[in-house]
Backbone of each chain as ProteinMPNN parsed JSONL, in Angstrom:
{"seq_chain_A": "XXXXXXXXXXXXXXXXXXXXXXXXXXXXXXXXXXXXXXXXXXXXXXXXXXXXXXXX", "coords_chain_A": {"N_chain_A": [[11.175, 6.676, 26.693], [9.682, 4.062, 25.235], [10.529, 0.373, 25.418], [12.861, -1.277, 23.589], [12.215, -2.26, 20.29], [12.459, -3.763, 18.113], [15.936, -4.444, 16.286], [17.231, -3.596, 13.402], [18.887, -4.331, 10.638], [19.829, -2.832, 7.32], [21.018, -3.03, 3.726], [21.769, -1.631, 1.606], [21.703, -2.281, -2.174], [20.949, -2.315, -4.37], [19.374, 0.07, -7.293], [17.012, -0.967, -8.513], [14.166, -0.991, -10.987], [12.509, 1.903, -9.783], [12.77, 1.563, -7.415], [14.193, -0.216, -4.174], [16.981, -2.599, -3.578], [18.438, -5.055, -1.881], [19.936, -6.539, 1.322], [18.701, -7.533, 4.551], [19.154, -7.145, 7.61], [18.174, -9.205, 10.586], [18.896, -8.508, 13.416], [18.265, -8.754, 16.195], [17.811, -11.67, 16.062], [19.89, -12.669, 14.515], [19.223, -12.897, 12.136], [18.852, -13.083, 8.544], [17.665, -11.847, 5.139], [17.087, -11.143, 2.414], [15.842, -8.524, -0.094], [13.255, -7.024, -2.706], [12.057, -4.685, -2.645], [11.022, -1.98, -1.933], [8.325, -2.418, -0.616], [8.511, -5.166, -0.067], [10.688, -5.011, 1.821], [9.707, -3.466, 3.856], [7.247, -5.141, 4.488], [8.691, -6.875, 5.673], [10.142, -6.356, 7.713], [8.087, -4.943, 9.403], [6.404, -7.676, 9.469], [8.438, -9.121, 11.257], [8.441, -7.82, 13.568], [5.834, -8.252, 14.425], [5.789, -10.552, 15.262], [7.811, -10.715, 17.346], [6.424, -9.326, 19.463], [4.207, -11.093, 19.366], [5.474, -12.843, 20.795], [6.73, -12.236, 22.865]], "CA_chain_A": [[10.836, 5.885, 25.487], [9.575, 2.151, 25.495], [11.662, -0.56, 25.385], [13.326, -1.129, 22.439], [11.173, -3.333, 20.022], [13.808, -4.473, 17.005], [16.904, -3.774, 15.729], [17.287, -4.283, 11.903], [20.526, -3.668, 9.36], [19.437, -2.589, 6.113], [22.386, -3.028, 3.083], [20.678, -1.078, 0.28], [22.608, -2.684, -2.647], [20.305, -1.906, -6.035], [17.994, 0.369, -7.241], [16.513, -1.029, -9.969], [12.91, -0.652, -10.903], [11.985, 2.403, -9.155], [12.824, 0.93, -5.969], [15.392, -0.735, -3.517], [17.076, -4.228, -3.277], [18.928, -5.053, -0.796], [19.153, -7.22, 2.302], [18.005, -7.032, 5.963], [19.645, -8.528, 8.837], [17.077, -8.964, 11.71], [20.121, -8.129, 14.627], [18.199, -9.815, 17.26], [17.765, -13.185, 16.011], [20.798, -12.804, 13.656], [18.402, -13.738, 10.616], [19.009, -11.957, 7.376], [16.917, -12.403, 4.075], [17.318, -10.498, 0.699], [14.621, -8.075, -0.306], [13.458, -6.842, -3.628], [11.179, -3.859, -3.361], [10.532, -1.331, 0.09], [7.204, -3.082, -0.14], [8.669, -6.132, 0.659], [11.102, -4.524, 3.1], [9.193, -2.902, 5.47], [6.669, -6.223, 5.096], [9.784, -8.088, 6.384], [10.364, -5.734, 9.383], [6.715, -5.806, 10.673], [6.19, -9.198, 10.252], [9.661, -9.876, 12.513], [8.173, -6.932, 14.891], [4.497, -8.954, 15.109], [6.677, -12.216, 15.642], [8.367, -10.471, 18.39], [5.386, -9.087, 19.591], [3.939, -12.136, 19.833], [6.827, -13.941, 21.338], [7.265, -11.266, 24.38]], "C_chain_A": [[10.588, 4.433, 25.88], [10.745, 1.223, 25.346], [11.815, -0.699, 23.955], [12.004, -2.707, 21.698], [11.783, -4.244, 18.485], [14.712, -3.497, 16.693], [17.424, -4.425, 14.16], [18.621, -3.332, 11.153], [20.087, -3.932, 8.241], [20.584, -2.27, 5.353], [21.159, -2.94, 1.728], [22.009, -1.47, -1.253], [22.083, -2.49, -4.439], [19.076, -0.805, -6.105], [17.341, 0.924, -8.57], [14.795, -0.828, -10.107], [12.247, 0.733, -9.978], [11.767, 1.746, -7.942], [14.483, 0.251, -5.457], [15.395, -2.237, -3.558], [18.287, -4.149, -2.484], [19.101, -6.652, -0.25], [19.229, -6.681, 3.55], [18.04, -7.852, 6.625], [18.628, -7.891, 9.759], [18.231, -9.135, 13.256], [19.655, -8.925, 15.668], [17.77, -11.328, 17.057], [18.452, -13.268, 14.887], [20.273, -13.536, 12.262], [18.534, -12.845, 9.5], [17.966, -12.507, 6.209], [17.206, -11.396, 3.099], [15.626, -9.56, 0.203], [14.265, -7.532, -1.617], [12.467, -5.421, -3.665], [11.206, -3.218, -1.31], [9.154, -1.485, 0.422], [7.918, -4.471, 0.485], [9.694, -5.626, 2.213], [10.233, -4.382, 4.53], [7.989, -4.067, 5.921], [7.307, -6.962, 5.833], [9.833, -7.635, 7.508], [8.754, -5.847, 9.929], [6.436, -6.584, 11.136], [7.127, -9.735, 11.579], [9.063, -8.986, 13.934], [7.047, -7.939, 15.577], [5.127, -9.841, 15.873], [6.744, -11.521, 17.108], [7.475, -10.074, 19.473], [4.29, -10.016, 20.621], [4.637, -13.172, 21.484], [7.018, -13.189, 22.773], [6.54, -11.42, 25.515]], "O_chain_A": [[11.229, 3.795, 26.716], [11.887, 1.635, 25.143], [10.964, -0.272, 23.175], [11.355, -3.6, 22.244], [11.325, -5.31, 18.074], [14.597, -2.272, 16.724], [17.894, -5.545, 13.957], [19.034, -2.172, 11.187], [19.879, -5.105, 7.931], [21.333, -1.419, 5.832], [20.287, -3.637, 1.209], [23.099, -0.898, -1.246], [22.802, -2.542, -5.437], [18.121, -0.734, -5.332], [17.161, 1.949, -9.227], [14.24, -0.456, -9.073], [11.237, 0.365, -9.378], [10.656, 1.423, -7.522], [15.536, 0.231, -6.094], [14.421, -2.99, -3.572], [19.039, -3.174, -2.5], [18.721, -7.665, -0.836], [19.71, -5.568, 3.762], [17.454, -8.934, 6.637], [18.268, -6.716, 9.838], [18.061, -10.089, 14.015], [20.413, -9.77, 16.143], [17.42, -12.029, 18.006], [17.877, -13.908, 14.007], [20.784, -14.429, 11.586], [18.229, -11.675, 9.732], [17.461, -13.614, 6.396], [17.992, -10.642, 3.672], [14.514, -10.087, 0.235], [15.386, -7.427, -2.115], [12.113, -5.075, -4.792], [11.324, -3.704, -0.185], [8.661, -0.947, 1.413], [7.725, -4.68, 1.682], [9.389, -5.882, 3.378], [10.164, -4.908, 5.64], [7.641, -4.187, 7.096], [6.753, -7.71, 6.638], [9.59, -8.386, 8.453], [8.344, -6.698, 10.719], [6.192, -6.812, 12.321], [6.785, -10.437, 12.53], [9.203, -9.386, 15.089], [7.102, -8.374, 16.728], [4.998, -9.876, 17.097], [5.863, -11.729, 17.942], [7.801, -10.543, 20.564], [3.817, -9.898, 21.751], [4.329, -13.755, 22.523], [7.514, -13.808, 23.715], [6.852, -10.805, 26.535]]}, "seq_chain_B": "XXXXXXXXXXXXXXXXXXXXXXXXXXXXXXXXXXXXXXXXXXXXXXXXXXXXXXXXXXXXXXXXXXXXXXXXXXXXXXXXXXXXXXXXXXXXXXXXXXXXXXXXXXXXXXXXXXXXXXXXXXXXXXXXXXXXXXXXXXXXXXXXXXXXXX", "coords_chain_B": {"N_chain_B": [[-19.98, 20.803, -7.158], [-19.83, 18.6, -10.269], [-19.009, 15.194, -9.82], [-17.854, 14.002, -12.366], [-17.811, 15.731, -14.669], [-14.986, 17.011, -16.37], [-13.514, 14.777, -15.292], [-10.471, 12.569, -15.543], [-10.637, 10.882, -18.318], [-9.682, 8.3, -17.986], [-9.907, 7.777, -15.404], [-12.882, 6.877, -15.505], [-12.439, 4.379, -16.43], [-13.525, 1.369, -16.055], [-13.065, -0.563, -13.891], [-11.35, -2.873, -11.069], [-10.132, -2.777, -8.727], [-10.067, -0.806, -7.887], [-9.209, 1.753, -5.358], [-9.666, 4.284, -2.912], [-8.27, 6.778, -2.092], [-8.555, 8.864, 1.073], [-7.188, 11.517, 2.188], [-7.298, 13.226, 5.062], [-5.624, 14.473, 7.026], [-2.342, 15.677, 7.682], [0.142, 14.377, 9.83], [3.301, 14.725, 11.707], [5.197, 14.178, 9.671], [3.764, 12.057, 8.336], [0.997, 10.708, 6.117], [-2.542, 10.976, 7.159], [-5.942, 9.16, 6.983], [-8.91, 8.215, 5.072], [-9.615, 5.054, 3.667], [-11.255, 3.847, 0.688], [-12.976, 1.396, -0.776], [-14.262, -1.228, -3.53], [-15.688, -2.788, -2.077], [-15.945, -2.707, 0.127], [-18.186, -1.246, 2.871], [-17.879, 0.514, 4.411], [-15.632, 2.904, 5.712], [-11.432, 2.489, 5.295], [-9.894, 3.438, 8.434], [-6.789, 4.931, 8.408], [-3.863, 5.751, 10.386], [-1.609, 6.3, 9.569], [0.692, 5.704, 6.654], [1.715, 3.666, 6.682], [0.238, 1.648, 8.171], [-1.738, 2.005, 5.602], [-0.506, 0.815, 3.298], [-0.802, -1.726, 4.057], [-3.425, -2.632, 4.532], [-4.046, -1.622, 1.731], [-3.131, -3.575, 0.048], [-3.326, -6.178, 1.361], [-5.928, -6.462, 0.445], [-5.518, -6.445, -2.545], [-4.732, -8.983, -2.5], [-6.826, -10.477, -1.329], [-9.023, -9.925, -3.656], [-7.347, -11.114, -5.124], [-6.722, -9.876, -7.408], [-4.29, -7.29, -8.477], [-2.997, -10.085, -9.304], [-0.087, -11.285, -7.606], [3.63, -10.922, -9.004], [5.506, -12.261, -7.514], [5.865, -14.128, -4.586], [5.926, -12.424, -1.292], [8.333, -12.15, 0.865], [9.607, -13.267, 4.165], [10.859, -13.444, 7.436], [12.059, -16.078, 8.987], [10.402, -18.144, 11.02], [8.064, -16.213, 10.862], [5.43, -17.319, 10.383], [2.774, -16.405, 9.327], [-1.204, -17.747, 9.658], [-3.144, -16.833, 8.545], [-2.552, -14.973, 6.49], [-3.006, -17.275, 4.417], [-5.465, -18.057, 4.074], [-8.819, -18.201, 1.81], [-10.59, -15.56, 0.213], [-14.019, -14.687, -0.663], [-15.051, -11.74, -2.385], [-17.755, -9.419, -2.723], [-18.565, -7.525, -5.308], [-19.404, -4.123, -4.014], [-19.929, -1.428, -5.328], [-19.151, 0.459, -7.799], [-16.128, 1.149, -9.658], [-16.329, 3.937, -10.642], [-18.337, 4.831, -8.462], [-17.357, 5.008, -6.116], [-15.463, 7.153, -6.02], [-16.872, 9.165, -5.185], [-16.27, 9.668, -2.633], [-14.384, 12.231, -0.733], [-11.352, 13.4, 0.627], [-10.028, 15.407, 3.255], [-7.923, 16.872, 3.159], [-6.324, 15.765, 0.517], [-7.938, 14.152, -2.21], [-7.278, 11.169, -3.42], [-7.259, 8.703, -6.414], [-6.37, 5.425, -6.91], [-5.232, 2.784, -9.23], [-4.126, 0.381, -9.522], [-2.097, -1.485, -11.466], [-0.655, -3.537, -12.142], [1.244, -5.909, -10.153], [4.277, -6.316, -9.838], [7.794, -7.066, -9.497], [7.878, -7.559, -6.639], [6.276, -5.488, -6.431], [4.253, -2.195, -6.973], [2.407, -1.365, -9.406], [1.041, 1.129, -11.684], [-1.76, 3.515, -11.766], [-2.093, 7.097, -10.308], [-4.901, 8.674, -9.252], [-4.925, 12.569, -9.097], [-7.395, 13.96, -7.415], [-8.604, 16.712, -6.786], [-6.712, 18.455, -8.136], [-6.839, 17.311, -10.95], [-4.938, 15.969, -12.147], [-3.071, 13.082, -13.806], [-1.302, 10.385, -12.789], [1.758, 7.904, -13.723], [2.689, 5.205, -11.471], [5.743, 3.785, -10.707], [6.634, 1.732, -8.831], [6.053, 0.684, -5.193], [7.245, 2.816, -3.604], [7.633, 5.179, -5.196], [4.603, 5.296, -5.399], [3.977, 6.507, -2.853], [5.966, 8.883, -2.73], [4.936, 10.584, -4.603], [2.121, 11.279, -3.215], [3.033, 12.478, -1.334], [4.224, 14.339, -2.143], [2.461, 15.766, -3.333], [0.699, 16.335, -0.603], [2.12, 18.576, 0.515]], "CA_chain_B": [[-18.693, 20.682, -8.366], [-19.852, 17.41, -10.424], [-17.407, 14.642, -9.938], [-17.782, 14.029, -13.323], [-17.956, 16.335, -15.515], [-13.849, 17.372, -16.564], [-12.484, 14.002, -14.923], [-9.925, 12.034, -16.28], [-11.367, 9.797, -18.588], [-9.023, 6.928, -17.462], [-11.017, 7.214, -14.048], [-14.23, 6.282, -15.78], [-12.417, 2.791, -17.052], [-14.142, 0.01, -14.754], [-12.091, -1.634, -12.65], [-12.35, -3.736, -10.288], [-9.515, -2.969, -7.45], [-9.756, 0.805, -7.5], [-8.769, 2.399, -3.833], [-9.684, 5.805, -2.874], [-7.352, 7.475, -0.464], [-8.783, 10.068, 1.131], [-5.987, 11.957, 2.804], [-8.077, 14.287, 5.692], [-4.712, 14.898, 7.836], [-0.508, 14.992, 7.876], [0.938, 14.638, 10.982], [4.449, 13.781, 11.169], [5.406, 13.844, 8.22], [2.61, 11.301, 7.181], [-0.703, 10.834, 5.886], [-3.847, 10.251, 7.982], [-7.141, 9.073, 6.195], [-9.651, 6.963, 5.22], [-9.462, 4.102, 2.253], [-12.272, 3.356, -0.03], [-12.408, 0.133, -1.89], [-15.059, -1.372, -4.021], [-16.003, -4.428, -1.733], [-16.842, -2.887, 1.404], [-19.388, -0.12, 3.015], [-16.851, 1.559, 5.692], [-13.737, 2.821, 4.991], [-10.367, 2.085, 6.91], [-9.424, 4.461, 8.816], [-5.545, 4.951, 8.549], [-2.983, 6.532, 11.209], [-0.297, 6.42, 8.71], [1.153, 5.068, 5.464], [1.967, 1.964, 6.941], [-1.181, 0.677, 7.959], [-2.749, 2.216, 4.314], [0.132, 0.085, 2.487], [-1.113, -3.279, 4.353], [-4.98, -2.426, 3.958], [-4.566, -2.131, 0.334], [-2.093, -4.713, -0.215], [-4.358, -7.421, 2.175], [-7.411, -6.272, -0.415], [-4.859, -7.349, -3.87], [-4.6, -10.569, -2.131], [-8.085, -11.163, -0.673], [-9.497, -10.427, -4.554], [-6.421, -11.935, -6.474], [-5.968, -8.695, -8.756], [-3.747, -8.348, -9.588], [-1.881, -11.397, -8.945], [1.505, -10.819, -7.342], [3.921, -12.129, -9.467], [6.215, -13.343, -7.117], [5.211, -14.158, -3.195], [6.421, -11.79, -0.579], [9.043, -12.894, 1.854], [8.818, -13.619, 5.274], [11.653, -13.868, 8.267], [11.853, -17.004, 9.272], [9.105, -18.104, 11.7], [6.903, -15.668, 11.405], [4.328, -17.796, 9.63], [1.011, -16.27, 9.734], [-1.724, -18.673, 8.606], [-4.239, -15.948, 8.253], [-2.769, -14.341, 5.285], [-3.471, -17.823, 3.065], [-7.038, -17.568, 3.81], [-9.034, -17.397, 0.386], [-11.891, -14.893, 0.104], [-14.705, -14.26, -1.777], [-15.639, -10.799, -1.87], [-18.617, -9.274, -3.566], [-17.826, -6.453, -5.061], [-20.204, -3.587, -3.882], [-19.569, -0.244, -5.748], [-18.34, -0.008, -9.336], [-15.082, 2.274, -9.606], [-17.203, 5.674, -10.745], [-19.349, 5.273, -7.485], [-16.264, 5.389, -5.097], [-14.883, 8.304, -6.396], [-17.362, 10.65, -4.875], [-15.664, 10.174, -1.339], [-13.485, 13.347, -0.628], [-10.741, 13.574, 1.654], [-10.219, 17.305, 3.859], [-7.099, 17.318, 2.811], [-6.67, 15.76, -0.552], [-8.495, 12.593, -2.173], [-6.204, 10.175, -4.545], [-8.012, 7.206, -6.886], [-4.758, 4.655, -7.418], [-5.355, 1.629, -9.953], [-3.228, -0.606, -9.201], [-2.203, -2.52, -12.642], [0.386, -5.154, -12.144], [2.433, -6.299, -9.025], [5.704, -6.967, -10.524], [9.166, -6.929, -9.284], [7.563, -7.375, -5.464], [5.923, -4.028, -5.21], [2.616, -2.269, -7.366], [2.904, -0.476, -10.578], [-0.757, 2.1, -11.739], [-1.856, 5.192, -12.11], [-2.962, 7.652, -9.294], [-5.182, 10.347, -9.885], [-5.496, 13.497, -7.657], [-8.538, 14.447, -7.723], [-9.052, 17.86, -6.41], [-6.013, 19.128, -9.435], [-7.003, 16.323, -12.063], [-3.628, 15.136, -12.295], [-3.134, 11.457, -13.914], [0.424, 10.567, -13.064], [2.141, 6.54, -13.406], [3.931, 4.369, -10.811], [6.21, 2.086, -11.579], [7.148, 1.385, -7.752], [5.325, 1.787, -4.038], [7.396, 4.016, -2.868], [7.211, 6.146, -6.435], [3.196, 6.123, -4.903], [3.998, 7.335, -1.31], [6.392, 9.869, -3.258], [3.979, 11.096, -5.163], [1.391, 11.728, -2.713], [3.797, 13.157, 0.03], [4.812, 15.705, -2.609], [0.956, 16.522, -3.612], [0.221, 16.982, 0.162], [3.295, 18.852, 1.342]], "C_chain_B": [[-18.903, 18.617, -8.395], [-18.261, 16.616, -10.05], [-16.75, 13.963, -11.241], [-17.135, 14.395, -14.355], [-16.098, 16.77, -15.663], [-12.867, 15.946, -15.773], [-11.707, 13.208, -15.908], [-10.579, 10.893, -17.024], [-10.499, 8.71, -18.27], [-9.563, 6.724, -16.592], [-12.307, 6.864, -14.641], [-14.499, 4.438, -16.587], [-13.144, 2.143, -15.623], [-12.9, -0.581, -14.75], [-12.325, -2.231, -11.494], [-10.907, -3.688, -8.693], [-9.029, -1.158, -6.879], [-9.742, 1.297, -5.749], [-9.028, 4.251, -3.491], [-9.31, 6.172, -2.249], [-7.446, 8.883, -0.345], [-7.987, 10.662, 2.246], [-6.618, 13.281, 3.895], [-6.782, 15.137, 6.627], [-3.113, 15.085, 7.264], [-0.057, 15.561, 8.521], [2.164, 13.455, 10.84], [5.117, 13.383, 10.421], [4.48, 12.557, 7.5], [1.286, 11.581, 7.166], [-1.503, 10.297, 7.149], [-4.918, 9.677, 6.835], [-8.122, 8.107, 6.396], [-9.482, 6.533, 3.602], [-10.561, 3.49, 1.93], [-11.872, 2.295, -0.718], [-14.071, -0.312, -2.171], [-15.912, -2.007, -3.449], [-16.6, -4.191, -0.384], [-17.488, -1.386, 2.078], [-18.386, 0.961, 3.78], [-15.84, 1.531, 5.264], [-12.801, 2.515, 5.691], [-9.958, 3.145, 6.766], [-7.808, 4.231, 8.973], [-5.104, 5.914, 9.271], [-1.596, 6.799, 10.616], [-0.02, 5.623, 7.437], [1.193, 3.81, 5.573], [0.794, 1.204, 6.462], [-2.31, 0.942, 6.472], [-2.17, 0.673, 3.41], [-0.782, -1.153, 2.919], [-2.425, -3.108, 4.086], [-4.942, -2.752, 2.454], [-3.706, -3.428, -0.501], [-3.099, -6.347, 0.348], [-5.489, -7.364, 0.768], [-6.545, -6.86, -1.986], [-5.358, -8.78, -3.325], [-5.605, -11.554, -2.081], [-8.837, -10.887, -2.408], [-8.824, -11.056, -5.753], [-6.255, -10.927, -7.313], [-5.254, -7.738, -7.983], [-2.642, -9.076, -8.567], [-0.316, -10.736, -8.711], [2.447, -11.982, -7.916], [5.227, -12.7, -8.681], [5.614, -13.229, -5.307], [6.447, -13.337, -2.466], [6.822, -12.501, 0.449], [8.962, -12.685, 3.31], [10.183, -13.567, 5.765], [11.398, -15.009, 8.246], [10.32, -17.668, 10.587], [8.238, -17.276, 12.176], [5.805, -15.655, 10.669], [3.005, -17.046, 10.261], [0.007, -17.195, 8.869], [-2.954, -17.927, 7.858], [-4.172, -15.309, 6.831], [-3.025, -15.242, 4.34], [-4.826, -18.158, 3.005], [-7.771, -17.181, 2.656], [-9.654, -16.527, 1.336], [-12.136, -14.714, -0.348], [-15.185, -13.357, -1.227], [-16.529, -10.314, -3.347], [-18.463, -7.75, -3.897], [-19.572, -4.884, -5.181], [-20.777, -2.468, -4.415], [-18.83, -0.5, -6.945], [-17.009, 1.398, -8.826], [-15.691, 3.436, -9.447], [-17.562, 5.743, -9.373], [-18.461, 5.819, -6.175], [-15.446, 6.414, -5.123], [-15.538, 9.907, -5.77], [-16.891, 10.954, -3.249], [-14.774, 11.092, -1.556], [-12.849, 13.397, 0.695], [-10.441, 15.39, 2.131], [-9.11, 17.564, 3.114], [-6.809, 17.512, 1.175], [-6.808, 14.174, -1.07], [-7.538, 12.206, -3.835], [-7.427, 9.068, -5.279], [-6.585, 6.918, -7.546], [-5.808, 3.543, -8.06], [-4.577, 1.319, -9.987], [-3.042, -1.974, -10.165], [-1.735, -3.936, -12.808], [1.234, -5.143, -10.551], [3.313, -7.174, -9.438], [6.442, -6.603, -9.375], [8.996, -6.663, -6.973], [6.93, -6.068, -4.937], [4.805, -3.528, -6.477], [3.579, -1.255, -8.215], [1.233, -0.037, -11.363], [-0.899, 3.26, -12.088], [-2.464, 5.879, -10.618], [-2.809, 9.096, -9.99], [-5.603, 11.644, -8.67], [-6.212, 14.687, -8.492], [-9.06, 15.946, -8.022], [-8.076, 18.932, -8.268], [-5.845, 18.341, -10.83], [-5.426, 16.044, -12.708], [-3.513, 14.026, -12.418], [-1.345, 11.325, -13.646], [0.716, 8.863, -12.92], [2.817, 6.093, -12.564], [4.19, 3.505, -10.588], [6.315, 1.204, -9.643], [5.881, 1.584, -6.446], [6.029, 2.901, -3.92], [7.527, 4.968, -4.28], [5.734, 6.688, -6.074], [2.937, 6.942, -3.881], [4.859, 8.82, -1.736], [5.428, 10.716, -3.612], [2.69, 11.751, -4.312], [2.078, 12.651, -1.53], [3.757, 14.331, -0.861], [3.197, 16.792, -3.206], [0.297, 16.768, -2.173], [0.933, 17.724, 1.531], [2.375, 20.718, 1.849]], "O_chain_B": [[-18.589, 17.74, -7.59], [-17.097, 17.015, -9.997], [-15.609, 13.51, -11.32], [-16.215, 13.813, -14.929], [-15.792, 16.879, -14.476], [-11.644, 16.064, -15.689], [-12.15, 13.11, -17.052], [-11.059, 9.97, -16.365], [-11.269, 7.779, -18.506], [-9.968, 5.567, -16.48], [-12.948, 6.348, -13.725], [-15.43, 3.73, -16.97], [-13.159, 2.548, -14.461], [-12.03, -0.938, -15.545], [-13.409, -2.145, -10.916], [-10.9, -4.551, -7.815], [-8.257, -0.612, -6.09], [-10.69, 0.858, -5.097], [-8.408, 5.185, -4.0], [-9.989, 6.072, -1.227], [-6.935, 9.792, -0.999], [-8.219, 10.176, 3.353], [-6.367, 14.409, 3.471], [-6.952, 16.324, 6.904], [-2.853, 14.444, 6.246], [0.27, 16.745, 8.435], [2.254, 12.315, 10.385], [5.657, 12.277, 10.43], [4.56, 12.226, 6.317], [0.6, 12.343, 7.847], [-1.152, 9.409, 7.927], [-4.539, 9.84, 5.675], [-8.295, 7.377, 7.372], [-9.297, 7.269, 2.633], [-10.998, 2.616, 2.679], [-10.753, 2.14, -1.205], [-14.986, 0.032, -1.422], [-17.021, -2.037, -3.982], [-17.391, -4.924, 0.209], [-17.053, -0.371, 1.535], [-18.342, 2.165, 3.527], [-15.18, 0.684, 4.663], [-13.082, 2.201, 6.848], [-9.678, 3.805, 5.765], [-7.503, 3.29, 9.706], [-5.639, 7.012, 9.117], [-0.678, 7.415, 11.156], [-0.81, 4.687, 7.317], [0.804, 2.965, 4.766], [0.41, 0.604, 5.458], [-3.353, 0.319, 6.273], [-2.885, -0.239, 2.995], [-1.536, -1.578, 2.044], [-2.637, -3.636, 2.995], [-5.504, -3.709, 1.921], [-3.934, -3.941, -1.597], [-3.377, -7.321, -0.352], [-5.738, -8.421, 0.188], [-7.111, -7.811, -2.523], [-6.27, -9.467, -3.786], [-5.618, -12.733, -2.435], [-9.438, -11.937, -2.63], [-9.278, -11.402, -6.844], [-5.413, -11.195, -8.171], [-5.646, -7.415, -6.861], [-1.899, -8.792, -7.628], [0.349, -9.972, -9.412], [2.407, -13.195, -7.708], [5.928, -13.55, -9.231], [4.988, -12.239, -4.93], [7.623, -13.443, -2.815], [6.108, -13.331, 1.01], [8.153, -11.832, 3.674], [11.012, -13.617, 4.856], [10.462, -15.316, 7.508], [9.23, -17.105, 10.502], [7.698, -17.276, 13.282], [5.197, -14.658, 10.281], [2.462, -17.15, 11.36], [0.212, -17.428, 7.678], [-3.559, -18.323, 6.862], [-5.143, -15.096, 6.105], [-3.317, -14.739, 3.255], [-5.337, -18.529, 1.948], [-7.615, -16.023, 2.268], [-9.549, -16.487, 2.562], [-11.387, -14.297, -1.231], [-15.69, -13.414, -0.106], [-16.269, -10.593, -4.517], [-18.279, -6.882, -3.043], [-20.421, -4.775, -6.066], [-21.968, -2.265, -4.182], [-18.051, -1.436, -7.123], [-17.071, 2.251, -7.94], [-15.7, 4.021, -8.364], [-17.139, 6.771, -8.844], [-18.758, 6.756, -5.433], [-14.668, 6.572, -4.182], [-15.121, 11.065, -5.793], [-17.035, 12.036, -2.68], [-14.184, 10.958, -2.628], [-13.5, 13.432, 1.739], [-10.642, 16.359, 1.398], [-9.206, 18.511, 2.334], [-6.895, 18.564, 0.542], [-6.156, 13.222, -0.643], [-7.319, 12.828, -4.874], [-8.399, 8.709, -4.614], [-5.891, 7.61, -8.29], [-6.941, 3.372, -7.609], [-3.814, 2.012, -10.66], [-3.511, -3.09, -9.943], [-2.165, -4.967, -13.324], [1.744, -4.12, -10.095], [3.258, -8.403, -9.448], [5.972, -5.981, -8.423], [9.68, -5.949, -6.239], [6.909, -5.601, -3.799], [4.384, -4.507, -7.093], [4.658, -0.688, -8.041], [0.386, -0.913, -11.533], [-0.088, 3.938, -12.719], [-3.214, 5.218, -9.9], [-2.049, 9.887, -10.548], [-6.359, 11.582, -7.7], [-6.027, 15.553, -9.347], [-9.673, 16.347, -9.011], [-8.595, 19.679, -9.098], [-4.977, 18.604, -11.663], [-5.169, 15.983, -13.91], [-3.745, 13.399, -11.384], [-0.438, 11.977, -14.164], [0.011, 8.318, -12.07], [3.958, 6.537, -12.687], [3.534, 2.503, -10.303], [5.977, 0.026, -9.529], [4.959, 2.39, -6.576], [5.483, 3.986, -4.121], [7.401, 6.061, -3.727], [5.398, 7.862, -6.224], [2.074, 7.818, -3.81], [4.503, 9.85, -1.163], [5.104, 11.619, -2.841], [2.238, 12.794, -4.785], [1.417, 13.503, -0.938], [3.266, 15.358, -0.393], [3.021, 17.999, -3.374], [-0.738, 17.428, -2.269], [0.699, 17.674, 2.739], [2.944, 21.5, 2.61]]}, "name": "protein", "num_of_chains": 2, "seq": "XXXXXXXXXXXXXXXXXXXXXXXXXXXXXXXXXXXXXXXXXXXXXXXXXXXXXXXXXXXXXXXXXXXXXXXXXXXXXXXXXXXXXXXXXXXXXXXXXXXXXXXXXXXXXXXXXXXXXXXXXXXXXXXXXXXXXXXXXXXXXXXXXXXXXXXXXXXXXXXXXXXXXXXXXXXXXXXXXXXXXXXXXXXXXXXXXXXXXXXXXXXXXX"}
């Protein structure tokens, strides 16, 4: 398998609207943020993947 | 077999951000396809859900409908400057005309009404079993189509 490419902690904490809220610690740069929908979720994890991506 | 004749009349409202997801594969438990939209000649080819979500999500943005009503969050530095880019796009195809693409597997038309509560709320219609069904959520839309091409 490739090298690892993030590690994210997901704390599923509502689920209002036909959907999840939450937040989402980004484990390797100990950054967390609050999310309101698993559209915004999984926008949050890509973008930190591109970042990383970038950054490598 | 017109594409007409017995469709939902809700697909014959004009609109102006209609998406046609034509679903030709599912590997992996996801979709493959290609995505129609009003604005441009070629479709995107998708390898999965993911990259469909950001395709049609980039296309809300790039014609402003519908307006998201709150801005989607970000990690910390991972500003992109690309996504505040306007654009004017012309729109090429009325709703009706995009409807005659067909996916192998099975072809969806989503209208996409409001982007509330950070995520899309519409109707998607599947085509092939004229089924109109509402969703309030994305993932209520990825539901919905997983379970129409299980």
């Amino acid at each position: 398998m490739d090298k690892e490419k993030g590690t994210f902690v997901v704390h599923v904490l509502g689920t209002e609207n036909a959907t999840w809220q939450g937040n989402v610690l980004w484990a390797d740069r100990d950054e967390s943020t609050n999310f309101r929908s698993t559209l915004e979720l999984i926008k949050l994890i890509d973008g930190a993947l591109e970042d990383s991506e970038k950054k490598s | 077999m017109e594409v007409i004749t017995g469709m939902n009349s809700r697909m014959k409202r004009k609109v102006s951000n209609r998406v046609v997801i034509c679903v030709d594969e599912k590997k992996d438990a996801d979709i493959r396809g290609r995505l129609f939209n009003q604005y441009e000649e070629e479709p995107y080819v998708f390898q999965n859900s993911m990259q469909m979500l950001k395709n049609m999500d980039e296309l809300y943005d790039k014609i402003k409908y519908p307006q998201a009503s709150v801005r989607i969050r970000e990690f910390k530095n991972t500003k992109n400057d690309e996504k505040q880019k306007k654009c004017e796009k012309e729109m090429l195809f009325t709703s009706v005309d995009i409807l005659e693409n067909k996916g192998k597997k099975a072809t969806f038309a989503v209208d996409v009404v409001t982007r509330q509560n950070a995520t899309w709320q519409g109707v998607i219609y599947w085509m092939e079993e004229d089924i109109l069904k509402e969703f309030a959520s994305f993932m209520d839309l990825l539901a919905l189509i997983d379970n129409a091409t299980e």
